[in-house]
Backbone as CSV, one residue per row, in Angstrom:
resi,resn,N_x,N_y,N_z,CA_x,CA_y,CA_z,C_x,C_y,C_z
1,UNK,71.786,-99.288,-78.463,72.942,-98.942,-77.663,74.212,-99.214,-78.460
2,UNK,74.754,-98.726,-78.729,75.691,-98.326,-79.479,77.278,-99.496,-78.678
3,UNK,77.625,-99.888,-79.173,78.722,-101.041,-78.291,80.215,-100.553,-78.940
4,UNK,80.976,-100.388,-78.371,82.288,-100.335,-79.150,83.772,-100.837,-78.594
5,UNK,84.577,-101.461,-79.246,85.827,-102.524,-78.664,86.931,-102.049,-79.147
6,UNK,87.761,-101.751,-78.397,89.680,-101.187,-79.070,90.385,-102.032,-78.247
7,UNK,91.452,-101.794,-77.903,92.579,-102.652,-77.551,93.759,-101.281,-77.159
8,UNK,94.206,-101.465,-76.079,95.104,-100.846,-75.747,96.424,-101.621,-75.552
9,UNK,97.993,-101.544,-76.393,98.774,-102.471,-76.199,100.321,-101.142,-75.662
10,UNK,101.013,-101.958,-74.829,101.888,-101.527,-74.023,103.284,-102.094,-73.885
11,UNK,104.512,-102.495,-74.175,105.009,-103.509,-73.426,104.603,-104.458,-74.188
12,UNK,104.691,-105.750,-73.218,104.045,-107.198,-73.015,102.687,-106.925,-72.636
13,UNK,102.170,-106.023,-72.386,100.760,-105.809,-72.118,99.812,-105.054,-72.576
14,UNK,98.504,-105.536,-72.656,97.474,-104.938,-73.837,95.947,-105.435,-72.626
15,UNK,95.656,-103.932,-72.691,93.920,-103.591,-72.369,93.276,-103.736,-73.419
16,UNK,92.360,-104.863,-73.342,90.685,-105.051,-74.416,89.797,-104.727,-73.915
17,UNK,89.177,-103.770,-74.806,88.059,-103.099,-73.622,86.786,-103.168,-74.751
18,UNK,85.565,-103.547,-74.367,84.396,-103.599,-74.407,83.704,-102.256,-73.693
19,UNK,83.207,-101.909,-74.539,81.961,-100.163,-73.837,80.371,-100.510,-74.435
20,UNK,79.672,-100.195,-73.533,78.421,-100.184,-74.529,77.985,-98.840,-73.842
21,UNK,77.004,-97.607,-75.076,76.791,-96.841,-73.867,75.065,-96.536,-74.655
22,UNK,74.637,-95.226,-73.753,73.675,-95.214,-74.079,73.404,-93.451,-73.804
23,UNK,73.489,-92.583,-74.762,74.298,-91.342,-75.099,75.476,-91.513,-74.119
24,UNK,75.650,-90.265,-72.997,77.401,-90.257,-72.821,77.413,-90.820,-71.802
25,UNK,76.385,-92.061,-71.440,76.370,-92.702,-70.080,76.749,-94.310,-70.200
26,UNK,77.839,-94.328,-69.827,78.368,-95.914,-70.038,77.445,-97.106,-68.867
27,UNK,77.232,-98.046,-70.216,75.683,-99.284,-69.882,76.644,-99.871,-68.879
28,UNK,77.365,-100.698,-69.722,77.783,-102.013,-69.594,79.504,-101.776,-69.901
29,UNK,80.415,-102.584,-69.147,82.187,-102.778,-70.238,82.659,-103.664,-69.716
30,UNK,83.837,-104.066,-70.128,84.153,-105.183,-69.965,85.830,-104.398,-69.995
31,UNK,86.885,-104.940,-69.312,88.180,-104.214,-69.211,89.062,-105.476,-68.782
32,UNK,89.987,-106.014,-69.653,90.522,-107.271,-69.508,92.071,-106.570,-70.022
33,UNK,92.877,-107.070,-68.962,94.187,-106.752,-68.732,94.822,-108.315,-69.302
34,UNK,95.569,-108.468,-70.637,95.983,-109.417,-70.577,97.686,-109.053,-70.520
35,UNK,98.641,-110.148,-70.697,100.374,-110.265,-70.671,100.409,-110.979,-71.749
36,UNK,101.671,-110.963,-72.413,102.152,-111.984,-73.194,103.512,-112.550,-72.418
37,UNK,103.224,-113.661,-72.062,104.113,-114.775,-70.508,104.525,-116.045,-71.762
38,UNK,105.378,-116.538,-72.059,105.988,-117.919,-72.208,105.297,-117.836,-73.668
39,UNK,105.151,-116.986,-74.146,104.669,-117.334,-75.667,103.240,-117.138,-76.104
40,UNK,102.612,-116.963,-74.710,100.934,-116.625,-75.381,100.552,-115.662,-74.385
41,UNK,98.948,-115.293,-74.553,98.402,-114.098,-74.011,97.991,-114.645,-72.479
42,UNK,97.665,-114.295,-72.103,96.986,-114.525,-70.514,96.027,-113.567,-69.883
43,UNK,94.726,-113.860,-69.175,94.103,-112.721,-68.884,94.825,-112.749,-67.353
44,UNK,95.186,-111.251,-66.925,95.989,-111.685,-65.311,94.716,-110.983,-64.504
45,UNK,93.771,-109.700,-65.326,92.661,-109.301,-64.359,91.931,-108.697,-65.078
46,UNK,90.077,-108.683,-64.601,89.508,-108.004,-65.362,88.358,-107.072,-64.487
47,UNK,87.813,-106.336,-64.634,87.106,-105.948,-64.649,85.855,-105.776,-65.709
48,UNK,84.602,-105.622,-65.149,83.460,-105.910,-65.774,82.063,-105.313,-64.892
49,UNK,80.841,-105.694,-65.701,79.676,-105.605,-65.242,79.020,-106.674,-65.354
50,UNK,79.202,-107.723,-65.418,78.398,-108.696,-65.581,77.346,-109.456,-64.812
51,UNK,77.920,-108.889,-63.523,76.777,-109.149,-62.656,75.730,-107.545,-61.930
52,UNK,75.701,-106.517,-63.056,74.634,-105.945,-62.614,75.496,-104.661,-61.972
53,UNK,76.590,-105.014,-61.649,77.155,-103.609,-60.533,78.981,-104.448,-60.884
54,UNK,79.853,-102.736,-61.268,81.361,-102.645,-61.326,81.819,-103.435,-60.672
55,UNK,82.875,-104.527,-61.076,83.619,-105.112,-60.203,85.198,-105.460,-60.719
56,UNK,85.985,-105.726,-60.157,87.345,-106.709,-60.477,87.564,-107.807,-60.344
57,UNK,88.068,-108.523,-61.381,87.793,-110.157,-61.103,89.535,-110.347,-60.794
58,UNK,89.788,-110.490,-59.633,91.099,-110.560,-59.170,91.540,-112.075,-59.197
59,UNK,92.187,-112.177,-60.358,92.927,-113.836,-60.718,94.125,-114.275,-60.233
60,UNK,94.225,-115.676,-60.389,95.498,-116.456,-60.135,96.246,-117.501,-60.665
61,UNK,97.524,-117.181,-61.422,97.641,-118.620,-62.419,97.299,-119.805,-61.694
62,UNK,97.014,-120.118,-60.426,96.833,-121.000,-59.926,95.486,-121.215,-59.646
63,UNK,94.831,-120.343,-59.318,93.542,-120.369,-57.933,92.804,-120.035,-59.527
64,UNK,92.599,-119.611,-60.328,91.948,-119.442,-61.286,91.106,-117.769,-60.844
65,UNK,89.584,-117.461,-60.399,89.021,-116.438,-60.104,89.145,-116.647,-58.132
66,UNK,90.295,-115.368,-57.657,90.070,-115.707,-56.472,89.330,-114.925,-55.337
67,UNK,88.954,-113.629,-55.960,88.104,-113.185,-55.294,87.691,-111.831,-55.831
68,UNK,86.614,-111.338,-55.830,85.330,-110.329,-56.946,86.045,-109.080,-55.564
69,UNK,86.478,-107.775,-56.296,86.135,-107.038,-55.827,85.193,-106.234,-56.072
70,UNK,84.085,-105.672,-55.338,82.835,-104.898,-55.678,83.219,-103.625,-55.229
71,UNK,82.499,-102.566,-56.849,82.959,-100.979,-56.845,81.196,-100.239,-56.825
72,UNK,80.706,-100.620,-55.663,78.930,-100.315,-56.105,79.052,-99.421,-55.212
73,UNK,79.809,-98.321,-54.704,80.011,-96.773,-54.488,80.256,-95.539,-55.388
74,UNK,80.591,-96.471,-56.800,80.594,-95.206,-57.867,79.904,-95.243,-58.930
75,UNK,79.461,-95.311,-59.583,78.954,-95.269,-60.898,79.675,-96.011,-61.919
76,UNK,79.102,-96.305,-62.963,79.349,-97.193,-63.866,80.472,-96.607,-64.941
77,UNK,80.282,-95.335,-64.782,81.146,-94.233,-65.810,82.410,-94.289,-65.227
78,UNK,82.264,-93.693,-64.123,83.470,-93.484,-62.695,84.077,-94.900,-62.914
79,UNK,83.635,-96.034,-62.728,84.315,-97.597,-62.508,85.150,-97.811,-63.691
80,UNK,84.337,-97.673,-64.708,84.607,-97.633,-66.391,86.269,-96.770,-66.542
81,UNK,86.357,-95.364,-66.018,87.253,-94.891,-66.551,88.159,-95.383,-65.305
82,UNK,87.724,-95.720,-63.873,88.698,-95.818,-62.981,89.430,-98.271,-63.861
83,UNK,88.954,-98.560,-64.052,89.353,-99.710,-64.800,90.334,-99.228,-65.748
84,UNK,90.718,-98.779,-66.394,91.432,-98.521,-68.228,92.946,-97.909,-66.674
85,UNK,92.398,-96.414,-66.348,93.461,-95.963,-65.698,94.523,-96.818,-64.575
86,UNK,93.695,-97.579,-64.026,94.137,-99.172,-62.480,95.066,-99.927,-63.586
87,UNK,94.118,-100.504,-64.617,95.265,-101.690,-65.418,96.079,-100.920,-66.440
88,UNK,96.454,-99.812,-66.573,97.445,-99.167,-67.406,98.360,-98.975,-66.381
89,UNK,98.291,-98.374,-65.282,99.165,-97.824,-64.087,100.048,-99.107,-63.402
90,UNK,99.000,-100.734,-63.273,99.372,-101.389,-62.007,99.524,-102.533,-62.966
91,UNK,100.344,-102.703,-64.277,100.373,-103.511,-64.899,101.121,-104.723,-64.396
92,UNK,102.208,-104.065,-64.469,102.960,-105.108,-64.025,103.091,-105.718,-62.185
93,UNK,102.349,-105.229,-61.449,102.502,-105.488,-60.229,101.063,-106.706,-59.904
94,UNK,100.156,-106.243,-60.912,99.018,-107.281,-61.432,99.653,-108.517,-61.715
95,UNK,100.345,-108.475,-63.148,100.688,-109.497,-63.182,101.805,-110.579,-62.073
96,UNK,102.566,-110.049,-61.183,103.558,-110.179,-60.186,101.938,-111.345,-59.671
97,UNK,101.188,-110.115,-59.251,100.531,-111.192,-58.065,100.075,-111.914,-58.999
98,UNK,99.254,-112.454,-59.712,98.826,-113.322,-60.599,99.795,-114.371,-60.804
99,UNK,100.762,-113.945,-61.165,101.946,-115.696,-61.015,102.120,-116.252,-60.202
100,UNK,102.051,-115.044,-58.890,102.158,-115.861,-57.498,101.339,-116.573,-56.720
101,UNK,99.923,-116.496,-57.434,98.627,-117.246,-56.779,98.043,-118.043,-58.048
């Protein structure tokens, strides 16, 4: 399975994205929205597969992981491209809530 990692940078903000696929059908990814806040990077949200089925790991500088949203109505491809497009679009309103929790 073929795995491959880029970096999307914006702004103060940069998508790291993890793909693994297996021909044009995406396995596994990993989609981590970080900021650069007070001098260093920060992850403010990610999305992933790590437990088996698409999800968002909706964070808080405070609360740390505060609650998994689950995307197990679409496909792994569908989640995959709907992740890159969510944290490019809702960057900064991500990070808003993330400072505030």
């Amino acid at each position: 399975m073929p795995e491959k990692q880029w970096t999307k940078s914006f702004g103060h903000f940069a998508i790291i994205v993890r793909r693994k696929t297996r021909g044009p059908a995406t396995v596994s990814f990993a989609v981590v929205l970080v900021a650069y806040v007070a001098g260093k990077w920060i992850d403010i949200t990610r999305y992933d597969t790590e437990h088996g089925i698409p999800h968002r790991d909706v964070l808080g500088a405070k609360q740390g992981l505060r609650y998994k949203r689950w995307m197990d109505d679409i496909s792994v491809n569908e989640a995959f491209e709907y992740a890159i497009r969510d944290c490019t679009e809702n960057a900064a309103s991500y990070l808003q809530d993330y400072l505030a929790h």
